[in-house]
C-alpha positions in Angstrom: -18.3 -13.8 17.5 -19.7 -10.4 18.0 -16.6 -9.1 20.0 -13.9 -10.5 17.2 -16.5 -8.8 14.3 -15.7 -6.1 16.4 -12.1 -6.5 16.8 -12.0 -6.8 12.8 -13.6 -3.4 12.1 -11.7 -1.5 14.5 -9.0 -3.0 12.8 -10.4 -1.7 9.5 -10.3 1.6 10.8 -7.1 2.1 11.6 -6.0 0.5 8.3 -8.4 3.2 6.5 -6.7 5.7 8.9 -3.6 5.2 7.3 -5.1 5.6 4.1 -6.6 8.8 4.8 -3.5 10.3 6.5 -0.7 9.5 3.9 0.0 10.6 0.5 0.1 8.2 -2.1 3.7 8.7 -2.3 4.3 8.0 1.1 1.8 4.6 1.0 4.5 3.3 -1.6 7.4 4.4 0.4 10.0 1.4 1.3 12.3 2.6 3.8 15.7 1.2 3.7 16.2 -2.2 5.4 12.6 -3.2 4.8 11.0 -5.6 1.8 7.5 -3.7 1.5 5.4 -0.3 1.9 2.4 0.6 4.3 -0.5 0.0 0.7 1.2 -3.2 0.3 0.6 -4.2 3.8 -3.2 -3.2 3.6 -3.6 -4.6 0.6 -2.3 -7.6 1.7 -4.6 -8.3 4.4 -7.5 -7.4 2.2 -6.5 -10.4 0.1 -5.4 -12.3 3.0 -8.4 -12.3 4.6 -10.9 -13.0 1.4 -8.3 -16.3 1.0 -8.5 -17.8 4.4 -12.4 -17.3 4.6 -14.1 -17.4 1.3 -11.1 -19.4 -0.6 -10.9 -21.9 2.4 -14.5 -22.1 2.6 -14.7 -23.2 -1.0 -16.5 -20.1 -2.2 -15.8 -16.9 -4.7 -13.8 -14.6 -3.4 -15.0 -10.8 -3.3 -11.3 -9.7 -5.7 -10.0 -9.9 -8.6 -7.5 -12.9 -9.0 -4.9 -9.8 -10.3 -5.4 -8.2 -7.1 -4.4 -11.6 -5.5 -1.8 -12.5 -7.1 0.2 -9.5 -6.5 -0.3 -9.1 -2.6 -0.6 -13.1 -1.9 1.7 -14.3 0.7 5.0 -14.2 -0.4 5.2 -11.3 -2.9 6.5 -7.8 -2.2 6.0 -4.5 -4.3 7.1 -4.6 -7.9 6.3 -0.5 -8.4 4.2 1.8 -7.0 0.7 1.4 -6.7 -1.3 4.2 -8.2 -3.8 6.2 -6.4 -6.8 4.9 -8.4 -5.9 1.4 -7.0 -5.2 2.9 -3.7 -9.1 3.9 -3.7 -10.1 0.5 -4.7 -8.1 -1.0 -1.7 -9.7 1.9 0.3 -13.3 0.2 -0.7 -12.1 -2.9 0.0 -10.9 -2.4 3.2 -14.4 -2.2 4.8 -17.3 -3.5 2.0 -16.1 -6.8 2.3 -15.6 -7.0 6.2 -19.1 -6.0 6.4 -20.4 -9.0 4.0 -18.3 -11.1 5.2 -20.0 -11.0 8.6 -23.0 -11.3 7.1 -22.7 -14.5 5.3 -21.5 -16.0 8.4 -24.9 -14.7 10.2 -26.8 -16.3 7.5 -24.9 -19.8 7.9 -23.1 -19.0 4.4 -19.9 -20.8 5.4 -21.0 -24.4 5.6 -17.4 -26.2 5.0 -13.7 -25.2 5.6 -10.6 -26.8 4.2 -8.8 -27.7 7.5 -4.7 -26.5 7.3 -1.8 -25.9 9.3 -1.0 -21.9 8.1 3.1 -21.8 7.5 3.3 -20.1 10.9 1.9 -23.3 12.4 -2.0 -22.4 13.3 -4.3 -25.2 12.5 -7.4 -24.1 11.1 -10.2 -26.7 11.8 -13.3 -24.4 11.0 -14.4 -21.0 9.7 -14.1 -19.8 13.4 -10.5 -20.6 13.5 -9.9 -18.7 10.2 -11.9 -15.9 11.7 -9.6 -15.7 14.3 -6.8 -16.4 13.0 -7.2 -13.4 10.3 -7.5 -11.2 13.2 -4.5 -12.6 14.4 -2.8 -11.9 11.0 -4.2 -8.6 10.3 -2.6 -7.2 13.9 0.6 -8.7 12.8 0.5 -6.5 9.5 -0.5 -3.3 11.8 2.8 -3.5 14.1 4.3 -3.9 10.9 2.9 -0.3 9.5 3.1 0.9 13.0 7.2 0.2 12.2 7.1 1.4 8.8 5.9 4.7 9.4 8.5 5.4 11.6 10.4 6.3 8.8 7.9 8.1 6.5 7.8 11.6 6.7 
């Protein structure tokens, strides 16, 4: 578990790279052909990830249900998102990675709802969700990785 903790953070980095190397104007930025900006993608994952662990793990999640519902699966960017929500997203990029491993040192995640996830992983256990956020969250970088090919 130490080397996917690890994984996540470095992860977290880069995500918080982004943040620190874009404008906010160029975070909200949806080039032509594509459904969604680099802050949407980062914020995504931030609720991404508090869903499949703490949601799946029957416990309060570390956002607001407002930030959840608009970067759940499925949704895409209605208008631009300001640069004082930008700075929470850029709190919540690392803060909750870092209790998050923490309540799994100290046994917090007792249960998990098993599921299939609608790309077809089964999650069994909090270990699987672990991983499979990693999984996920990489997924979102190539995606940024593509975007900012055509943010200038």
């Amino acid at each position: 578990m130490k080397a996917l903790f690890k994984t996540w953070k470095t992860n977290r980095n880069i995500y918080l790279s982004f943040l620190e190397n874009y404008s906010t104007e160029q975070l909200n930025l949806i080039p032509k052909g594509f459904n969604n900006n680099l802050i949407w993608n980062i914020a995504h994952v931030v609720v991404a990830q508090q869903s499949l662990i703490y949601r799946g793990a029957d416990l309060p999640m570390n956002i607001s249900m407002e930030m959840v519902e608009k970067y759940m699966p499925g949704t895409k960017p209605t208008g631009n998102t300001s640069a004082e929500e930008i700075a929470e997203i850029k709190n919540l990029l690392i803060a909750p990675l870092e209790q998050t491993e923490k309540d799994y040192q100290q046994g917090l995640f007792k249960t998990y709802k098993e599921r299939q996830t609608s790309t077809g992983f089964h999650l069994g256990n909090i270990e699987d969700a672990l991983n499979f956020n990693n999984y996920h969250e990489g997924l979102h970088l190539g995606y940024m990785m593509s975007l900012r090919k055509f943010i200038k």
